[in-house]
Residue frames as qw, qx, qy, qz and C-alpha x, y, z in Angstrom:
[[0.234, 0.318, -0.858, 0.328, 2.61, -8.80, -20.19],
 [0.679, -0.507, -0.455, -0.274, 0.76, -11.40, -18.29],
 [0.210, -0.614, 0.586, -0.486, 0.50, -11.10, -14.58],
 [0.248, -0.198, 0.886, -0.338, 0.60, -14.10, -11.97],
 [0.593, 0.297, 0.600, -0.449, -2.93, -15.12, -12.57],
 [0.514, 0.218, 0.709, 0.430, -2.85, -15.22, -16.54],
 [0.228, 0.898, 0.365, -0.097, -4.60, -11.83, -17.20],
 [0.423, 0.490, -0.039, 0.761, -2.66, -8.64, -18.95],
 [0.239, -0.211, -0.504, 0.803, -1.96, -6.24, -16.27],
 [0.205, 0.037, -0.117, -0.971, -4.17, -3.41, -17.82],
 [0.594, -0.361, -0.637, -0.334, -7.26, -6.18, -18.08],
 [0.460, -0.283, -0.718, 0.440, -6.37, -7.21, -14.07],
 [0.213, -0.118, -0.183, 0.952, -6.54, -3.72, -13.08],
 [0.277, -0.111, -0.319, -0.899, -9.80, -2.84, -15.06],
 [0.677, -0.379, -0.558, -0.294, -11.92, -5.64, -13.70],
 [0.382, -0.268, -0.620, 0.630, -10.22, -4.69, -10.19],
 [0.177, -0.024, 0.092, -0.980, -11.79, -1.04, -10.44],
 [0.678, -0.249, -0.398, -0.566, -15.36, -2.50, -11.92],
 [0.529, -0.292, -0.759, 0.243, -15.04, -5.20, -8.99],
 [0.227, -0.177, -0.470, 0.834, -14.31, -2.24, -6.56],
 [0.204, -0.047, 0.059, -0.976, -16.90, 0.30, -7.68],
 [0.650, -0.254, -0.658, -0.283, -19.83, -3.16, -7.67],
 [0.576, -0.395, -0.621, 0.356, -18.92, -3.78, -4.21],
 [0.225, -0.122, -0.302, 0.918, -18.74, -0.44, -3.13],
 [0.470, -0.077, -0.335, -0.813, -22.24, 0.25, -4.64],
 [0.651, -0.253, -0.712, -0.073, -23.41, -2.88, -2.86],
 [0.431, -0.411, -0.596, 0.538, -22.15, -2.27, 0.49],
 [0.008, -0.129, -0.004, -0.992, -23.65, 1.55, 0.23],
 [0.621, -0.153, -0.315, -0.701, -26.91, -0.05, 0.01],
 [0.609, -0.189, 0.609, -0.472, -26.41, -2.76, 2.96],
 [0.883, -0.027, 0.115, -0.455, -26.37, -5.38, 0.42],
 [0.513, -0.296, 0.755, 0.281, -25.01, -8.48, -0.56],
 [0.718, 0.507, -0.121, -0.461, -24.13, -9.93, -3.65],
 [0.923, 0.216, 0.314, 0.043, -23.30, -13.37, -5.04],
 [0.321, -0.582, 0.482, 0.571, -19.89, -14.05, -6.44],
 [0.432, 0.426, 0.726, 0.323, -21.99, -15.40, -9.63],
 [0.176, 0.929, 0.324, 0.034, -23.64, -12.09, -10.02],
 [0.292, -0.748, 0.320, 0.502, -20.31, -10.13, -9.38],
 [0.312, -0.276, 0.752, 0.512, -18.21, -12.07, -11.91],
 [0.299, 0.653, 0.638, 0.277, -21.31, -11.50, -14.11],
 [0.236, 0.958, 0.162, -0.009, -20.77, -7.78, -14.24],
 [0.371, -0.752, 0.343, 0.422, -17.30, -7.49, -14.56],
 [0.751, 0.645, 0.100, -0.099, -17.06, -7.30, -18.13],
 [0.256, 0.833, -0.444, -0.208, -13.03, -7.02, -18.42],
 [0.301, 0.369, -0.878, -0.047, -12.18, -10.45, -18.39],
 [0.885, -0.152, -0.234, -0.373, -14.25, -13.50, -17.80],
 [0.033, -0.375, 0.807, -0.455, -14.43, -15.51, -14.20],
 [0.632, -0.331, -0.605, -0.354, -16.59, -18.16, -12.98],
 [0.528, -0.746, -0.059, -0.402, -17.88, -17.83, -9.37],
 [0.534, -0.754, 0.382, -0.026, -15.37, -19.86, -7.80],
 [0.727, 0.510, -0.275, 0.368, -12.34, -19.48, -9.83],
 [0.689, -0.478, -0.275, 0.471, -9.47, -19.35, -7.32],
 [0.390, -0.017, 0.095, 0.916, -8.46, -15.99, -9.26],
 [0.299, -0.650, -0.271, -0.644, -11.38, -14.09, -8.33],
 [0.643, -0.684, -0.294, 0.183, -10.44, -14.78, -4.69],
 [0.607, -0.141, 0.025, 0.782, -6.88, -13.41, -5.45],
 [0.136, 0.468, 0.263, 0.833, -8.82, -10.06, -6.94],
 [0.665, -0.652, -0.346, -0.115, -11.04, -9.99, -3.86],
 [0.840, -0.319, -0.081, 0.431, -8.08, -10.33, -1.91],
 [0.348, 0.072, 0.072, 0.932, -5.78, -7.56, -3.64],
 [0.035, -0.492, -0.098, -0.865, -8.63, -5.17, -3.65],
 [0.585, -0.717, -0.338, -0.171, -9.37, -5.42, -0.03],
 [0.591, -0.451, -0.087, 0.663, -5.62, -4.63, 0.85],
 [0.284, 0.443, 0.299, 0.796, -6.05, -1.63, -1.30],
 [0.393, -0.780, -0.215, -0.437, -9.23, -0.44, 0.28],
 [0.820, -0.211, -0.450, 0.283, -7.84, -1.31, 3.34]]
């Protein structure tokens, strides 16, 4: 089943974890990374730096962490 954004749920969910454990590996090291380079390692489903549904994954996994 697709979810709000057009992805299956089980894709959304997989490229939320890989998002989370990138950014959590970034900010361990103090750094920053580029939403080009992000959405270049997130290998479950294909985004382009400033798709409005890579803000909405951003967005859900920061009220997760949260």
């Amino acid at each position: 089943m697709l979810n709000n954004y057009g992805f299956e749920g089980a894709q959304w969910d997989a490229a939320k974890e890989q998002a989370t454990s990138i950014l959590i590996d970034v900010a361990t090291r103090k750094g920053r990374i580029a939403y080009s380079e992000l959405v270049g390692q997130i290998s479950a489903l294909s985004l382009e730096p400033h798709d409005s549904r890579l803000f909405h994954l951003l967005g859900e996994i920061s009220s997760e962490e949260d």
